[in-house]
N, C-alpha and C positions, 0 to 999 in steps of 0.2 A: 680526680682530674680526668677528662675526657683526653682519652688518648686519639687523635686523630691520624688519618690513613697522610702519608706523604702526599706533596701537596698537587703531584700529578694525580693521583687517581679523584681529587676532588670533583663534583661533576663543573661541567660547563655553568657557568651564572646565563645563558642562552636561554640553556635548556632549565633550569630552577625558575629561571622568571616565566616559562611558558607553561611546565606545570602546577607554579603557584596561582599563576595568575588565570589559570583554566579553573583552578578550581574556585576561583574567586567568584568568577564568572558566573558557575555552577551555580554558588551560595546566593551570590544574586539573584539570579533569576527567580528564587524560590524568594526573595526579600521583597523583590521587585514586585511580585505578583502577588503575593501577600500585602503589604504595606501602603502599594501605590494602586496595583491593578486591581486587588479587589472591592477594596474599600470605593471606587467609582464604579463597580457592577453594584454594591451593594444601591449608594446611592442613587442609582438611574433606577433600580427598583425601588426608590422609597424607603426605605430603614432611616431612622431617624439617625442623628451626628453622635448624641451618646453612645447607641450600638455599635455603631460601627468603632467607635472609639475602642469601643473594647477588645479590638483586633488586637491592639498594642499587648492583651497579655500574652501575645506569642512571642513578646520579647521576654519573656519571663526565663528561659530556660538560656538563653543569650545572660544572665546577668546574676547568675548563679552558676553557671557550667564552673566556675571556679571552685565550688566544693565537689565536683570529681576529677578534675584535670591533674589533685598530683595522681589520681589511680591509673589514667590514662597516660602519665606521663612516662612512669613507672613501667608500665607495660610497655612504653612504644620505646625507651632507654631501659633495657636489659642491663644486668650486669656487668655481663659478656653476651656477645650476640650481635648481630643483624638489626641495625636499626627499623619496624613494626610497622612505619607510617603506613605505609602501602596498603600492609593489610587493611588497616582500622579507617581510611578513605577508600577501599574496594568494598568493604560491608555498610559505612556507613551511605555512601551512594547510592548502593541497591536497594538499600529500605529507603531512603527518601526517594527517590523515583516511583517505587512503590506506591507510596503514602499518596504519590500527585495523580499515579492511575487510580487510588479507590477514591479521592476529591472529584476525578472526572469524573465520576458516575455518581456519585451521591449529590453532585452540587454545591453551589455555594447557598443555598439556602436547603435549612435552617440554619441561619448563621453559626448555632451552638455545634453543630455538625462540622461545620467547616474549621472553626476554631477548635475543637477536639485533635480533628487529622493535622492541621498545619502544626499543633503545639506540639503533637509528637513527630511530626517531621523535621523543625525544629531543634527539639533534644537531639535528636542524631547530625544535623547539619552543627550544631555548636559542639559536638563532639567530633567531629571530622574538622572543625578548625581550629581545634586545641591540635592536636598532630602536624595540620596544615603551617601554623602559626611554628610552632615549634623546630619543626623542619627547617623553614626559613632563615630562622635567624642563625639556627644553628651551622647550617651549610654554606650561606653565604658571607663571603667575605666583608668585612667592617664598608670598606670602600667601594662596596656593591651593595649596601643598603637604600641607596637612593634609589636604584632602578628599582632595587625589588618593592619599595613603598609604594613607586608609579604601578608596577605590575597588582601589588594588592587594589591600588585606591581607581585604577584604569579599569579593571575586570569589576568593581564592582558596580563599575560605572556600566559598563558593557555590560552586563549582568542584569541591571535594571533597564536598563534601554531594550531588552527582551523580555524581561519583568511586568513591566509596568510598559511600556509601548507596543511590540510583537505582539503581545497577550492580548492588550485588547483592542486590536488591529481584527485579531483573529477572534474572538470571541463577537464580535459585532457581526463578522462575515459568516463566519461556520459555527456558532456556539460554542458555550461552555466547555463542552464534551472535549470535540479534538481540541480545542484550545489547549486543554488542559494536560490533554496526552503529548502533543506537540513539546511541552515544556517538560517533559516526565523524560523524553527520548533525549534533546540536549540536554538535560544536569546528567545525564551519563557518559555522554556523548564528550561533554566538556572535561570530564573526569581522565579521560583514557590519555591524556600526556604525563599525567602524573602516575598513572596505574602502570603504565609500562614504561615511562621516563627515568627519570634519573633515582627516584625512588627505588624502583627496580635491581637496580646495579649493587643497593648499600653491601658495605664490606664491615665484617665483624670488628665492634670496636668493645674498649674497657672502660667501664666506667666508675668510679670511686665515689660517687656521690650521691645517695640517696634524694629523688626531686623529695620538695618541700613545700607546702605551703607557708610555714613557721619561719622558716630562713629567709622567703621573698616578704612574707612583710615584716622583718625584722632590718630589711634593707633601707637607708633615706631614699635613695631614689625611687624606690617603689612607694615608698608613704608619700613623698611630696607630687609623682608623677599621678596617681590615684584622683587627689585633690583636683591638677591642674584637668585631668580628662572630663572628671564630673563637670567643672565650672564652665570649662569650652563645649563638651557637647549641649550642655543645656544650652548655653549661647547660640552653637548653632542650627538646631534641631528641631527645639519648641515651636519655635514661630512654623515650620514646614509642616506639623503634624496633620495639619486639616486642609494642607495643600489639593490634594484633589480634590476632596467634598466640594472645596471652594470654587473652583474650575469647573464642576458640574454645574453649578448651581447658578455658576456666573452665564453658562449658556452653552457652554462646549459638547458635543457631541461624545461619545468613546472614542470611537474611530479617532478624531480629530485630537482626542486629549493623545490618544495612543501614538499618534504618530511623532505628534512635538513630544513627547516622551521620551522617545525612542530615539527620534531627531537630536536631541537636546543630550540627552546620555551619551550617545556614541560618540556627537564630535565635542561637543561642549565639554561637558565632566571628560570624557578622557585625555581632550585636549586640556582639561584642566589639571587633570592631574601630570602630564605631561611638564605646566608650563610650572607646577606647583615644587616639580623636583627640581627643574634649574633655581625656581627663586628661594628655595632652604638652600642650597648651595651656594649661592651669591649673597644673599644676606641673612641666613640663618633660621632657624624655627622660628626664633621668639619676631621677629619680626613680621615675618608670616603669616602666625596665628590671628597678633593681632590687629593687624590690617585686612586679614578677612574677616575678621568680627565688626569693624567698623560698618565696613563694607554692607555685612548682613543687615546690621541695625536699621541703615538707610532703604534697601530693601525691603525690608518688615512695613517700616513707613508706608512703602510705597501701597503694597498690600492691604492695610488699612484705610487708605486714600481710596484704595480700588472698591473695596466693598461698600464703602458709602456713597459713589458715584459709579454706578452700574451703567452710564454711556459712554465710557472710555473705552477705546478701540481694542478689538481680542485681539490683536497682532503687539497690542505694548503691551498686555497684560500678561501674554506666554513668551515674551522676550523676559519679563521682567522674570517671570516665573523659571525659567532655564537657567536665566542667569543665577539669580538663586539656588536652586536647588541642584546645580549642575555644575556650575563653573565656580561659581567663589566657593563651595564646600568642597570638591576635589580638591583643592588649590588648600586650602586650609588643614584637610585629611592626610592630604599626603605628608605635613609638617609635621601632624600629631602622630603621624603613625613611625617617621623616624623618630621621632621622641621615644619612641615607645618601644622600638626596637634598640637602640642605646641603652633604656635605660635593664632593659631584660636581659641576666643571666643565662649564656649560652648553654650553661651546663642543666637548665631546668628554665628555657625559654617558652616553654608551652604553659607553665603555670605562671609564669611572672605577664608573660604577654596577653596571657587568657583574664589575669588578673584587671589588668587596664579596659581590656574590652568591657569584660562585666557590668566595669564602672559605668562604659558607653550604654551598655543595654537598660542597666537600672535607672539613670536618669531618662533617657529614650522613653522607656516604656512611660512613668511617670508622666512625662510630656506630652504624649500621646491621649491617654486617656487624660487626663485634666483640660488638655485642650479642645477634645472635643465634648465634655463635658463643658464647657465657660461658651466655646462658639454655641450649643445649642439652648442655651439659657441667655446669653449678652449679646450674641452677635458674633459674625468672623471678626468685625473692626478689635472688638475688645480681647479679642485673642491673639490679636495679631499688632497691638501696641502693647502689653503686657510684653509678650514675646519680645519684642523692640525692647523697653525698659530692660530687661535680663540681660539680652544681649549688651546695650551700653554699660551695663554695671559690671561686665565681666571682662571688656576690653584692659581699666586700669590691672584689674586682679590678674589676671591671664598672663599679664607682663612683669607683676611683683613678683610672681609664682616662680615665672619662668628664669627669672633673673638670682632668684635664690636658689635654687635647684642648680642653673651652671655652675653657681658661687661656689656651690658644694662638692661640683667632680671632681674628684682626684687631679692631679694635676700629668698631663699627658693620658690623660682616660676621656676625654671628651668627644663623644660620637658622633658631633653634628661638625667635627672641621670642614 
């Protein structure tokens, strides 16, 4: 049993959601600028839709970090002793900032170069939020999980909107280079509320429970929650994989993508995620989930419509696009990500929580390259009603899922009241 400190010395839930959610920020930017912002430098130089698909195998180390997390776990929950996190987010920051100043000099071409440095930037960033993740759940109170959801699903919004908007704002204006250092100085920069926040403080605790990977998926909510994450992220995900190629292609400038980016992230997705935690509180996850999936489906549609009618105005086409990948997936994330925090063991929440993600990265990644392997052989249309199809078939599922899984919590243990 985790012996905890009395419940004044707990930190402030202020000060956890501003160094969780810096770090989220942190993670983003490097997700951002990977996933969204490189993938349109590549394009503006010409790399065909399969290469650049093949970016997605940097979600590889995202969807596996689950076979080291109970080691990480273990080390950052001592026996006895000072909770670790600090340390294992101070070292794993400095090498990915690292990793972003030797990308500024080498470039993003040869793409194989650049997917080398990001995948092991990568590794260290999925290992800095197995401790991140861990942290969270474990310190924050049951009826502070909402915010801390918004703070995760808010910062990664912010995070991209510097990602994938800032980046190539700046890459268009000054190059590559500072582009790149620019972004190396904030993911450190974003780090220092948790480096010397409430992390800082930790007070020696006892622990009686060896983490496990064996015990979490020995758990139902872990097997049933696993299922639900697979079938919603592919729902919501697939169809966005080939979002910016498609935006290039469609006539958008960088600069221009970068700034609805950026524009779109900050107030949109954050605001989404904002508006995502009243609406699991007022009518719960399962409702949530899947009304943004609807939502998405019709969306995808629209995407489809767009690319076979290329004189449709750029001002509906990057509203549609925000709203998208901005506003109904925060709004969706944040439902999935308290799901995910409920269903996680405080006593070894970095390996149950790390577990769920994985789930995210491996279909993610999956959808990524498969999508832009079908857009460069069928077309974006065909990728992007495929995508549609998935998503309507995951709406009824999404809801069976979710509906047997509450059936199942214990009775007075239900984390979404």
């Amino acid at each position: 049993m985790l012996q905890h400190d009395p419940a004044h010395k707990r930190p402030s839930p202020a000060s956890v959601f501003a160094a969780v959610g810096g770090l989220y920020v942190g993670q983003s930017v490097i997700g951002g600028l990977t996933f969204l912002g490189l993938p349109a430098v590549l394009r503006t130089a010409g790399l065909p839709l399969d290469q650049i698909g093949l970016l997605y195998l940097i979600v590889l180390p995202w969807a596996l970090k689950f076979l080291w997390s109970p080691y990480i776990e273990r080390y950052r929950l001592p026996r006895f002793g000072k909770n670790r996190s600090r340390i294992i987010v101070g070292a794993g920051v400095t090498i990915c900032a690292s990793g972003l100043v030797i990308l500024a000099f080498t470039g993003p071409s040869p793409v194989s170069m650049a997917i080398a440095i990001l995948f092991v930037v990568a590794v260290v960033t999925a290992t800095v939020d197995i401790a991140c993740d861990g942290y969270a759940v474990e310190t924050l109170a049951v009826e502070h999980h909402g915010w801390g959801n918004a703070a995760q699903v808010g910062g990664s919004y912010l995070g991209s909107a510097i990602g994938a908007g800032l980046f190539l704002v700046l890459v268009d204006y000054y190059g590559w280079r500072n582009a790149t250092l620019v972004m190396a100085v904030l993911v450190m920069l974003l780090a220092l509320p948790f480096i010397f926040g409430p992390a800082a403080k930790a007070q020696a605790q006892t622990h009686d429970q060896t983490p496990s990977m064996l015990r979490a998926l020995k758990r139902p909510q872990v097997q049933a929650g696993l299922v639900i994450a697979a079938v919603y992220v592919a729902a919501q995900k697939w169809g966005l994989a080939m979002l910016g190629p498609f935006l290039i292609d469609y006539g958008f400038d960088l600069a221009t993508l970068g700034t609805f980016n950026g524009a779109g992230s900050m107030i949109v997705g954050f605001g989404g995620a904002l508006l995502g935690g009243f609406l699991v509180r007022q009518y719960g996850p399962s409702r949530v989930l899947v009304m943004s999936i609807i939502a998405q489906t019709v969306l995808l549609c629209a995407f489809a419509t767009f690319s076979l009618h290329r004189d449709i105005a750029h001002w509906i086409v990057m509203i549609v696009a925000i709203t998208s990948s901005s506003g109904i997936m925060s709004i969706g994330f944040v439902a999935l990500y308290a799901c995910f925090m409920g269903w996680s063991d405080p006593r070894q929440a970095g390996i149950d929580f790390t577990l769920f993600q994985c789930m995210d990265g491996i279909v993610s990644m999956a959808g990524g390259i498969g999508a832009g392997a079908i857009a460069e052989r069928f077309g974006y249309h065909t990728s992007f009603l495929i995508a549609a199809a998935v998503s309507a078939l995951s709406a009824p599922a999404i809801a069976l899922l979710l509906k047997s899984q509450l059936a199942s919590q214990p009775m007075g243990q239900n984390p979404h009241r």
